[in-house]
Biotite code that builds the C-alpha atoms (Angstrom):
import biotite.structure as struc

atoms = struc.array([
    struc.Atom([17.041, -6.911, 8.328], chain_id="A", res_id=1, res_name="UNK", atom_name="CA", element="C"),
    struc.Atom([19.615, -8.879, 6.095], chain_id="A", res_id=2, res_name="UNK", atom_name="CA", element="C"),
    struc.Atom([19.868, -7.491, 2.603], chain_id="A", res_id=3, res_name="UNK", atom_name="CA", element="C"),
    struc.Atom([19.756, -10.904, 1.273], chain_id="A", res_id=4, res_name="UNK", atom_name="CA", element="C"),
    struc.Atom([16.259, -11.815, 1.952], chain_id="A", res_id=5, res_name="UNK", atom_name="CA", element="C"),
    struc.Atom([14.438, -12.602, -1.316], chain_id="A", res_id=6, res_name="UNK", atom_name="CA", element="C"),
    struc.Atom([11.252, -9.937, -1.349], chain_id="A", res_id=7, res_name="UNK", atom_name="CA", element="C"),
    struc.Atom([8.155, -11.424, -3.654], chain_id="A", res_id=8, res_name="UNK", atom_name="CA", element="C"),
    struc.Atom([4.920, -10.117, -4.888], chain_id="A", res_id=9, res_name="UNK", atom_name="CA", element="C"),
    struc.Atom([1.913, -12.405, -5.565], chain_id="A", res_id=10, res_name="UNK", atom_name="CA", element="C"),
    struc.Atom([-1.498, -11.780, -6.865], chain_id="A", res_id=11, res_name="UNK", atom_name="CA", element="C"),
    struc.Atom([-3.713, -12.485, -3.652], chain_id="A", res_id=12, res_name="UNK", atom_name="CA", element="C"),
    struc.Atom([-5.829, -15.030, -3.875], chain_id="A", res_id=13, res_name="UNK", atom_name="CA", element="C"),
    struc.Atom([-8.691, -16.421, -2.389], chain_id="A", res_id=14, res_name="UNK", atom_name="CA", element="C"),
    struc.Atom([-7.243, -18.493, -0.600], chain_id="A", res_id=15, res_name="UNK", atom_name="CA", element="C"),
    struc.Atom([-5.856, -15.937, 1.173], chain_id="A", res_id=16, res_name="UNK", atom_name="CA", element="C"),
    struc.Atom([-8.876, -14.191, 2.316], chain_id="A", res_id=17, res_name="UNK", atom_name="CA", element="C"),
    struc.Atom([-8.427, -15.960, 6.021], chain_id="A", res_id=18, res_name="UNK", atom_name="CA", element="C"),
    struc.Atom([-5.028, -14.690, 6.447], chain_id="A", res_id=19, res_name="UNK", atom_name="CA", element="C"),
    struc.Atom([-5.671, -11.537, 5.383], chain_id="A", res_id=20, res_name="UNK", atom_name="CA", element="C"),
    struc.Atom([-8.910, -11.569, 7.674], chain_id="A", res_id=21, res_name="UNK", atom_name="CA", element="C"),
    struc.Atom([-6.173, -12.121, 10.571], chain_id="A", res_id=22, res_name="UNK", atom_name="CA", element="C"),
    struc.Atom([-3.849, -9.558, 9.895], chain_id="A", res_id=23, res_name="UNK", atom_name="CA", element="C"),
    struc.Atom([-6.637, -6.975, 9.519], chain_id="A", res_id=24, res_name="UNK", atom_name="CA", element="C"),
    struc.Atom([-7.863, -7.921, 13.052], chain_id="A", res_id=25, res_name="UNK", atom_name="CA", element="C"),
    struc.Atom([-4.451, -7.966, 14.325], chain_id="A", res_id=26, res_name="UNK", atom_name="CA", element="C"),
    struc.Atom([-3.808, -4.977, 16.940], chain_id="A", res_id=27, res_name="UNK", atom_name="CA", element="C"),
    struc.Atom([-0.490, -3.900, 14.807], chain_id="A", res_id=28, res_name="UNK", atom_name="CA", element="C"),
    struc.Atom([-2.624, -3.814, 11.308], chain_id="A", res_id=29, res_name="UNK", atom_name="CA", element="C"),
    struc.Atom([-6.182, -2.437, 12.676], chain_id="A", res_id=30, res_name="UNK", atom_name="CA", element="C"),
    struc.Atom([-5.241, 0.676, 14.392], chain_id="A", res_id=31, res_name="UNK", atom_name="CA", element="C"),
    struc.Atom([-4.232, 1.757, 10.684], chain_id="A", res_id=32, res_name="UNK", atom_name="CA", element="C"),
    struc.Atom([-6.686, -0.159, 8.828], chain_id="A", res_id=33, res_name="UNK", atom_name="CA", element="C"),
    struc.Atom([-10.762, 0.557, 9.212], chain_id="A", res_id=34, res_name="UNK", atom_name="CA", element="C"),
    struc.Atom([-12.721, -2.200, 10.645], chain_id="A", res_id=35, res_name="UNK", atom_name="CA", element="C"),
    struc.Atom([-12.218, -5.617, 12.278], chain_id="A", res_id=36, res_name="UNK", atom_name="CA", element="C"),
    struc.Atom([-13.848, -7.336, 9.350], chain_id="A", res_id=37, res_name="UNK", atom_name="CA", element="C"),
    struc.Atom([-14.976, -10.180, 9.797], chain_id="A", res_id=38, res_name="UNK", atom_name="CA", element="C"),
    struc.Atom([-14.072, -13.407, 6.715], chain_id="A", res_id=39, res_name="UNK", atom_name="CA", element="C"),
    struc.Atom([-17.495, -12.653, 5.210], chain_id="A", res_id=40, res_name="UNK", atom_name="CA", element="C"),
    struc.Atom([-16.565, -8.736, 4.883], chain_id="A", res_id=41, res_name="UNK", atom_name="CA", element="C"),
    struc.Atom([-12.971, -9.477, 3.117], chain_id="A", res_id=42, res_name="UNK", atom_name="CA", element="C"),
    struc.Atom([-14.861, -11.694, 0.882], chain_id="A", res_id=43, res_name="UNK", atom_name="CA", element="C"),
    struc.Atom([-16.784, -9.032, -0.117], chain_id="A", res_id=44, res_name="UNK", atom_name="CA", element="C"),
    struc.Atom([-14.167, -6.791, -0.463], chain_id="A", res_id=45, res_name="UNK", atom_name="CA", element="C"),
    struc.Atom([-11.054, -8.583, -2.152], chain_id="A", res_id=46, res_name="UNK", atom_name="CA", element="C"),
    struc.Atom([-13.220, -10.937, -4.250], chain_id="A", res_id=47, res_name="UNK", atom_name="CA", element="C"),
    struc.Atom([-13.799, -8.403, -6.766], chain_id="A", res_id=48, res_name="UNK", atom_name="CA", element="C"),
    struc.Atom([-10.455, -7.480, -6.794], chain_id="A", res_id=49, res_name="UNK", atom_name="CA", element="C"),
    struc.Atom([-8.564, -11.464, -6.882], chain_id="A", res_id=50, res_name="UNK", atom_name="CA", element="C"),
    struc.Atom([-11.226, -11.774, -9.805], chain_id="A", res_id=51, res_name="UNK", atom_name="CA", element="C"),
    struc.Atom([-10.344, -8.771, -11.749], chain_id="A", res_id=52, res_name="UNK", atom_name="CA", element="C"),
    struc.Atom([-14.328, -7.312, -11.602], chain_id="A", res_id=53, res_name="UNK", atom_name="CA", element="C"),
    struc.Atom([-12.356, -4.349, -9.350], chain_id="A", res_id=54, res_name="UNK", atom_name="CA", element="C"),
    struc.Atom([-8.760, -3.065, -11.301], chain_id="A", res_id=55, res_name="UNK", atom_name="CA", element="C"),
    struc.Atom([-7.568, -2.986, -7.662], chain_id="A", res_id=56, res_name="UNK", atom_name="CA", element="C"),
    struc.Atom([-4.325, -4.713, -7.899], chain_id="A", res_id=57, res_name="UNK", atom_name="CA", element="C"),
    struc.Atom([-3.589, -6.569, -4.604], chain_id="A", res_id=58, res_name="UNK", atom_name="CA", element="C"),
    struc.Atom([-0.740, -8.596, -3.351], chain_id="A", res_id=59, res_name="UNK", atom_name="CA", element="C"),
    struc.Atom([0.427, -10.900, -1.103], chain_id="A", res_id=60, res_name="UNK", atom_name="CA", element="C"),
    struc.Atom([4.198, -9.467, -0.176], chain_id="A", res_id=61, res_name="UNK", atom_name="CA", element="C"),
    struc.Atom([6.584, -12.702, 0.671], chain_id="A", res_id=62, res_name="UNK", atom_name="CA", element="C"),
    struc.Atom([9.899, -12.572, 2.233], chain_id="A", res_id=63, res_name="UNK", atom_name="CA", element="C"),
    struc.Atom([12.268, -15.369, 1.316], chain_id="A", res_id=64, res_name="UNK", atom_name="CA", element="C"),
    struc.Atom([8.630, -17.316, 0.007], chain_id="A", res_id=65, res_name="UNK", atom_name="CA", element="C"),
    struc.Atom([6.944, -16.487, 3.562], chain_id="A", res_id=66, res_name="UNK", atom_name="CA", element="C"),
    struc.Atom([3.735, -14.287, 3.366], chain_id="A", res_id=67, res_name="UNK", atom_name="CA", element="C"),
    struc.Atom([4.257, -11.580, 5.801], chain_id="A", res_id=68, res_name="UNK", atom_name="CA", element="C"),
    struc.Atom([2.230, -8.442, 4.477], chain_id="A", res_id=69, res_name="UNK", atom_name="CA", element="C"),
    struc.Atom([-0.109, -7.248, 1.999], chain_id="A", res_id=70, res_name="UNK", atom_name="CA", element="C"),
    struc.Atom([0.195, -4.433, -1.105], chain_id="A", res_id=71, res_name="UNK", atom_name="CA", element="C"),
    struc.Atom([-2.230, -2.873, -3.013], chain_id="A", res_id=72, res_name="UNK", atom_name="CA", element="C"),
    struc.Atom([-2.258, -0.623, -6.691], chain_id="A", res_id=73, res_name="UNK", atom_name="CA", element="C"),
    struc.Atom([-5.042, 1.849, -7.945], chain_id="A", res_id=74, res_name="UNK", atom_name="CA", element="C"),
    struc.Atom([-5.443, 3.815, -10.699], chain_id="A", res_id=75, res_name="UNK", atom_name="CA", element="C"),
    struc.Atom([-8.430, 5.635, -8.835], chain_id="A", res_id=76, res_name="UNK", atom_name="CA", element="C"),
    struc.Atom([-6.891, 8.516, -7.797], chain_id="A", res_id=77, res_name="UNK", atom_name="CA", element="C"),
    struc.Atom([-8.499, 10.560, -11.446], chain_id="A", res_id=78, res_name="UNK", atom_name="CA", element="C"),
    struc.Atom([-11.987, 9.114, -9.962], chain_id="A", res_id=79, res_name="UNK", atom_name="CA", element="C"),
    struc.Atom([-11.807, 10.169, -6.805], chain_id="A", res_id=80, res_name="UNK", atom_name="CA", element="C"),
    struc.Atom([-12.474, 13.996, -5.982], chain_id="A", res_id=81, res_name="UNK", atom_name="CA", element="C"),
    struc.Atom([-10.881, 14.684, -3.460], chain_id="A", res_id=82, res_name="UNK", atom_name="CA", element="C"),
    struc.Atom([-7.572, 13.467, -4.791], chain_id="A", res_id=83, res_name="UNK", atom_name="CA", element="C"),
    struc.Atom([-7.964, 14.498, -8.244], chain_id="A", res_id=84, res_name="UNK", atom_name="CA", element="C"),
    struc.Atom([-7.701, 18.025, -7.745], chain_id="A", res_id=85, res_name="UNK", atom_name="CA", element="C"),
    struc.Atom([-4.424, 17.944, -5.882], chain_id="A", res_id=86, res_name="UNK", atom_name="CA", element="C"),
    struc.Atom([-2.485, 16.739, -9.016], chain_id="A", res_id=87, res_name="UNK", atom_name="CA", element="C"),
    struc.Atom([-1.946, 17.809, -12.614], chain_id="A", res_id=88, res_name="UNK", atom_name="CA", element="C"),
    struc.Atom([-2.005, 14.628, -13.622], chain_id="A", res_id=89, res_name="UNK", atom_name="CA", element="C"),
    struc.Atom([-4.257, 12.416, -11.770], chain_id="A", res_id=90, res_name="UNK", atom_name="CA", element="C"),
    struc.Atom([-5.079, 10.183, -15.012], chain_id="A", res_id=91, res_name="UNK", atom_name="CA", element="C"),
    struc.Atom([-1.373, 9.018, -14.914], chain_id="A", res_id=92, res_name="UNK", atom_name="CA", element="C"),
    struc.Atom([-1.304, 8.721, -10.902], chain_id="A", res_id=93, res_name="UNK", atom_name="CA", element="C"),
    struc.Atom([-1.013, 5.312, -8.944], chain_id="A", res_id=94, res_name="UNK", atom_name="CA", element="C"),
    struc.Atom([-1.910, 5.040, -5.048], chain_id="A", res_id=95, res_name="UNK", atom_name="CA", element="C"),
    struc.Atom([-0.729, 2.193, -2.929], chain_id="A", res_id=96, res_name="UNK", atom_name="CA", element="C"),
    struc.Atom([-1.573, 1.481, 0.532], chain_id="A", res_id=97, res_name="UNK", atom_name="CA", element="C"),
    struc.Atom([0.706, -1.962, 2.378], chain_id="A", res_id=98, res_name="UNK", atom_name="CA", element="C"),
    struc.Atom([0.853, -3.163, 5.761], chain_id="A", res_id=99, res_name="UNK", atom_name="CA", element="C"),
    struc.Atom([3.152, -6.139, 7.369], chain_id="A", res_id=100, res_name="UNK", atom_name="CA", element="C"),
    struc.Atom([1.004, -8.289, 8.523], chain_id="A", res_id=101, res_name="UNK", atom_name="CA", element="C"),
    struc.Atom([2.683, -8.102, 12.255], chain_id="A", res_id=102, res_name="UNK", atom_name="CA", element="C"),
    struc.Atom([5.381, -6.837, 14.710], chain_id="A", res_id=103, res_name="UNK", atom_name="CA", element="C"),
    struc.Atom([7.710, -9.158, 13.816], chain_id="A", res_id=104, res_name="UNK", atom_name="CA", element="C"),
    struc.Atom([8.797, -7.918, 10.492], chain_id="A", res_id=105, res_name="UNK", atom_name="CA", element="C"),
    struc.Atom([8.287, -4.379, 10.885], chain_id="A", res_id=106, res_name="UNK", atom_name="CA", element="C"),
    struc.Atom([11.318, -1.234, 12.555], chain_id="A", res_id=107, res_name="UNK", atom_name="CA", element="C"),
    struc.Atom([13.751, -3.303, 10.874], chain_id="A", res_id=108, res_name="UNK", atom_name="CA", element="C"),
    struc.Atom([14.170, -0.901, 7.508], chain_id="A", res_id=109, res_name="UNK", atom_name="CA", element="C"),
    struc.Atom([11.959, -4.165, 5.438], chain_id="A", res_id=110, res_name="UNK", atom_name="CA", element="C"),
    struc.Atom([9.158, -1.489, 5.038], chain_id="A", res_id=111, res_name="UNK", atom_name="CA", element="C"),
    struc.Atom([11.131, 0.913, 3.017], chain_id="A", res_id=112, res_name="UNK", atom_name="CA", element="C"),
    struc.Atom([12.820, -2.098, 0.999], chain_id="A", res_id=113, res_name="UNK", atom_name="CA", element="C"),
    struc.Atom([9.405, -3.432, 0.036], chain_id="A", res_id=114, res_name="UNK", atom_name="CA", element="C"),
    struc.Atom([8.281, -0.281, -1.084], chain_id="A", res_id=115, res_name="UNK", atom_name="CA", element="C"),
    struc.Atom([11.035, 0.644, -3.463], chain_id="A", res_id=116, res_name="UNK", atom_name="CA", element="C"),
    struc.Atom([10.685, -2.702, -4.678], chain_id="A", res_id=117, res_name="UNK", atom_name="CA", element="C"),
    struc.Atom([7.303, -2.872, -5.508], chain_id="A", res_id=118, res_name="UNK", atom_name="CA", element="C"),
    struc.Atom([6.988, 0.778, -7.061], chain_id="A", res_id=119, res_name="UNK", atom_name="CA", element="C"),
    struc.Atom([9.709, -0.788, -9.159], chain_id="A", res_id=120, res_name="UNK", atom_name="CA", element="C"),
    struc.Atom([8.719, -4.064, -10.241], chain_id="A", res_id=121, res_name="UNK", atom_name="CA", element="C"),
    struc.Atom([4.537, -2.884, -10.387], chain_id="A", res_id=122, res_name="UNK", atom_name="CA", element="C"),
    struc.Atom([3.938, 0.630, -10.004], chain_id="A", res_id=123, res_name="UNK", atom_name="CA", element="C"),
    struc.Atom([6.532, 2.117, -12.411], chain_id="A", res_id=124, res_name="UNK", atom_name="CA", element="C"),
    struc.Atom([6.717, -1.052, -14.451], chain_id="A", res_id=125, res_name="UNK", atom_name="CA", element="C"),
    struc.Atom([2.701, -0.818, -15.291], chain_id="A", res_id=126, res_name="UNK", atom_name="CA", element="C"),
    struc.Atom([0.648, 1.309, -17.099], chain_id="A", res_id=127, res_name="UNK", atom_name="CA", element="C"),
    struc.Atom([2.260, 4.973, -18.028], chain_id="A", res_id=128, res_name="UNK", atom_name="CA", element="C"),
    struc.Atom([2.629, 6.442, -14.487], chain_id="A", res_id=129, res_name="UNK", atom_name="CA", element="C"),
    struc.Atom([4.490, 9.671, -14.112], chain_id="A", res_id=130, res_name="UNK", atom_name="CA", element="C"),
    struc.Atom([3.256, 9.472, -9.775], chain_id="A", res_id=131, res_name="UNK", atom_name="CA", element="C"),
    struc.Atom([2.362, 7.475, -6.742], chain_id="A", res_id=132, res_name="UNK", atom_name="CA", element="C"),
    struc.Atom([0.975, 8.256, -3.747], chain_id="A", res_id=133, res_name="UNK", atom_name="CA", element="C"),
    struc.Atom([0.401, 7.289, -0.961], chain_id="A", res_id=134, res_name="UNK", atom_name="CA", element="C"),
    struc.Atom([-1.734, 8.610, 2.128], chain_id="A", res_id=135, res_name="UNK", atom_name="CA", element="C"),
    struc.Atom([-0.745, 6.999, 5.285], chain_id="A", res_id=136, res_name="UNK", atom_name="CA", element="C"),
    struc.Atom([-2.769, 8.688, 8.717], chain_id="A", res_id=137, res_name="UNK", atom_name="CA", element="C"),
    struc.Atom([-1.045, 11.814, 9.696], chain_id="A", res_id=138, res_name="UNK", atom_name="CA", element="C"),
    struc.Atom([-0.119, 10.574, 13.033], chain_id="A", res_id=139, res_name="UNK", atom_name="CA", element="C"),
    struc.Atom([1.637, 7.382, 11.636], chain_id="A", res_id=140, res_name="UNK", atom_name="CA", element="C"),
    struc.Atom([4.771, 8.626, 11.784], chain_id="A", res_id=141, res_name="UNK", atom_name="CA", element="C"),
    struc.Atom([6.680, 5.653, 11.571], chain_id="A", res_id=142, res_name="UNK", atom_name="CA", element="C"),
    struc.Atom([4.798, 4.974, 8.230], chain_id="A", res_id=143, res_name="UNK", atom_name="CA", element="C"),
    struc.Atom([5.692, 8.876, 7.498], chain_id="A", res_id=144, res_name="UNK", atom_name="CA", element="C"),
    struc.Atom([9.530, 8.054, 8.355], chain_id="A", res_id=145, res_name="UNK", atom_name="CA", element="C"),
    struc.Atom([9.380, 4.935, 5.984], chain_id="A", res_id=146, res_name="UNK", atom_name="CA", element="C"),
    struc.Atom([8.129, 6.719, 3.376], chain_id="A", res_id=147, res_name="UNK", atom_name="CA", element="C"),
    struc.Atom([10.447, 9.447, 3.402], chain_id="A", res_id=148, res_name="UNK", atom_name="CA", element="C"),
    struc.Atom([13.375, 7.081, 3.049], chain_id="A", res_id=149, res_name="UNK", atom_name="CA", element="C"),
    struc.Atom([11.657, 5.878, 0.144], chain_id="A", res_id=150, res_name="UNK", atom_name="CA", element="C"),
    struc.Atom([11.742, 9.542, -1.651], chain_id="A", res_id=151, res_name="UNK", atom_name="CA", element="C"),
    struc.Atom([7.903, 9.803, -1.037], chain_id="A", res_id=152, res_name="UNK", atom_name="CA", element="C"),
    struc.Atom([7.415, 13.975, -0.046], chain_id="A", res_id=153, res_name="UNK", atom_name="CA", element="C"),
    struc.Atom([4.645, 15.318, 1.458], chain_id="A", res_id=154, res_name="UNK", atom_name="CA", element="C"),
    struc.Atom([1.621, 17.274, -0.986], chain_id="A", res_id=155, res_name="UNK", atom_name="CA", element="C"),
    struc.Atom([-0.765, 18.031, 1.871], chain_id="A", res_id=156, res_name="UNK", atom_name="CA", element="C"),
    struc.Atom([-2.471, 16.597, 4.820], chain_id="A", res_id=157, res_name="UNK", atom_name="CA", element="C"),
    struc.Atom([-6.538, 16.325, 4.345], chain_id="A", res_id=158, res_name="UNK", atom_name="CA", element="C"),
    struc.Atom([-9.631, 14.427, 5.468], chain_id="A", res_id=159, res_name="UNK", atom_name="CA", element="C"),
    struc.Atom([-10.670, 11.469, 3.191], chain_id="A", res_id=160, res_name="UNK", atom_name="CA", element="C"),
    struc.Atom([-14.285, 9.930, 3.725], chain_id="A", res_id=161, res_name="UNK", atom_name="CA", element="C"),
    struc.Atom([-13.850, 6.655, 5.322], chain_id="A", res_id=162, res_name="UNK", atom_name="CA", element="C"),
    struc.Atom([-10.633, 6.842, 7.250], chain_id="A", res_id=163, res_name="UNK", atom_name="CA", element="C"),
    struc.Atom([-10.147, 7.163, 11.035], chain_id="A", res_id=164, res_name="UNK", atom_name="CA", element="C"),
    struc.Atom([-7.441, 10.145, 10.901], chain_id="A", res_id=165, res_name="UNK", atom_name="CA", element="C"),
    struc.Atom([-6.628, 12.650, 8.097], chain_id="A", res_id=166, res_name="UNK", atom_name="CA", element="C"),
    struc.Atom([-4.658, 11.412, 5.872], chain_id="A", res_id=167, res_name="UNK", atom_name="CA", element="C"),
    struc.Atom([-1.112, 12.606, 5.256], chain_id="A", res_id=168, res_name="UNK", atom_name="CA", element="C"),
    struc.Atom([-0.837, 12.675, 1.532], chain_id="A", res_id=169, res_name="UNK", atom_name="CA", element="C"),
    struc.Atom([2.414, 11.953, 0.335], chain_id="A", res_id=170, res_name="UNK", atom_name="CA", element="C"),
    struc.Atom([3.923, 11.309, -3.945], chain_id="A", res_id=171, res_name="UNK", atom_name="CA", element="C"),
    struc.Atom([6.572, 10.361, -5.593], chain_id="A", res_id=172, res_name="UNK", atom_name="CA", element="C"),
    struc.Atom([7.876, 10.375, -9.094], chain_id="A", res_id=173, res_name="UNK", atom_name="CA", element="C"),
    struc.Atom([10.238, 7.542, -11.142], chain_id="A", res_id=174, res_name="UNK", atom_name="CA", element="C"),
    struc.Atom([12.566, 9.468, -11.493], chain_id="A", res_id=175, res_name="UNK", atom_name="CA", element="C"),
    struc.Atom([12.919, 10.496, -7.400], chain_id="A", res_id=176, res_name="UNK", atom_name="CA", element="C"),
    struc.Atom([13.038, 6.774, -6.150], chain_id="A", res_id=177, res_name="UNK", atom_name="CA", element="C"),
    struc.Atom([16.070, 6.572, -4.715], chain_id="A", res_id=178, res_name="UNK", atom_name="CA", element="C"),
    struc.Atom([18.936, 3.689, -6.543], chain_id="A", res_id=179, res_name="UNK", atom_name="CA", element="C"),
    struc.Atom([20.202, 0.400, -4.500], chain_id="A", res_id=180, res_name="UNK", atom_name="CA", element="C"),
])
């Protein structure tokens, strides 16, 4: 993938419920993602969030002003038990989960690009946070692999309520993201 290509964030909106609908029910996306939701149930969902009633943060990621994936921030991680005891910190802890939204754009080293970026220009740019994790399933390993060349290390692999696989917790600090 060509280092030139302009990578955007933009605050999802509702008018891009149907596309995200899509790319949920898209082969590539839902053996990762829980569900095959239907419009109605990403409504419900990302609603709350485009609205600011949920402090999710979610994003539309755009390459060279193309939507081709979707981003997501939370601050949950002190609210939610089973996370919060794995870190000192969990107060000061982000978690972000992403997808692209299909084969096209993905094993060509955009994934890792995206990511830096977006810990960047959000994560680390936000609210005090001294870590972000992420918990991708434990047998996603290209996910694992694209992580890694991030700077993300693994913490510990455990079973989270809700997902299909364990989940293959992984963090990262500022300071460890790696430079350009």
């Amino acid at each position: 993938m060509a280092d030139d290509l302009q990578i955007s964030f933009r605050p999802l909106a509702l008018d891009d419920l149907e596309l995200l609908q899509r790319w949920l029910n898209n082969d590539f996306v839902a053996r990762w993602w829980p569900g095959w939701p239907s419009l109605e149930q990403v409504r419900a969902k990302y609603a709350p969030r485009i609205e600011g009633t949920d402090p999710t943060k979610c994003f539309i990621i755009e390459l060279d002003g193309l939507p081709i994936g979707f981003v997501q921030c939370y601050r949950a991680v002190a609210d939610s038990p089973h996370l919060r005891a794995l870190f000192d910190e969990p107060e000061e802890t982000a978690g972000i989960d992403l997808f692209l939204g299909d084969r096209a754009h993905a094993y060509h080293g955009l994934g890792p690009r995206v990511i830096r970026d977006f810990l960047r220009r959000v994560v680390f740019a936000g609210p005090p946070t001294r870590r972000c994790i992420i918990d991708p399933a434990h047998n996603n390993f290209a996910a694992i692999r694209a992580y890694k060349k991030v700077g993300f290390s693994h913490i510990r692999t455990i079973a989270i309520p809700g997902e299909l696989q364990p989940s293959y917790i992984m963090a990262i600090r500022p300071e460890e993201l790696p430079g350009d």
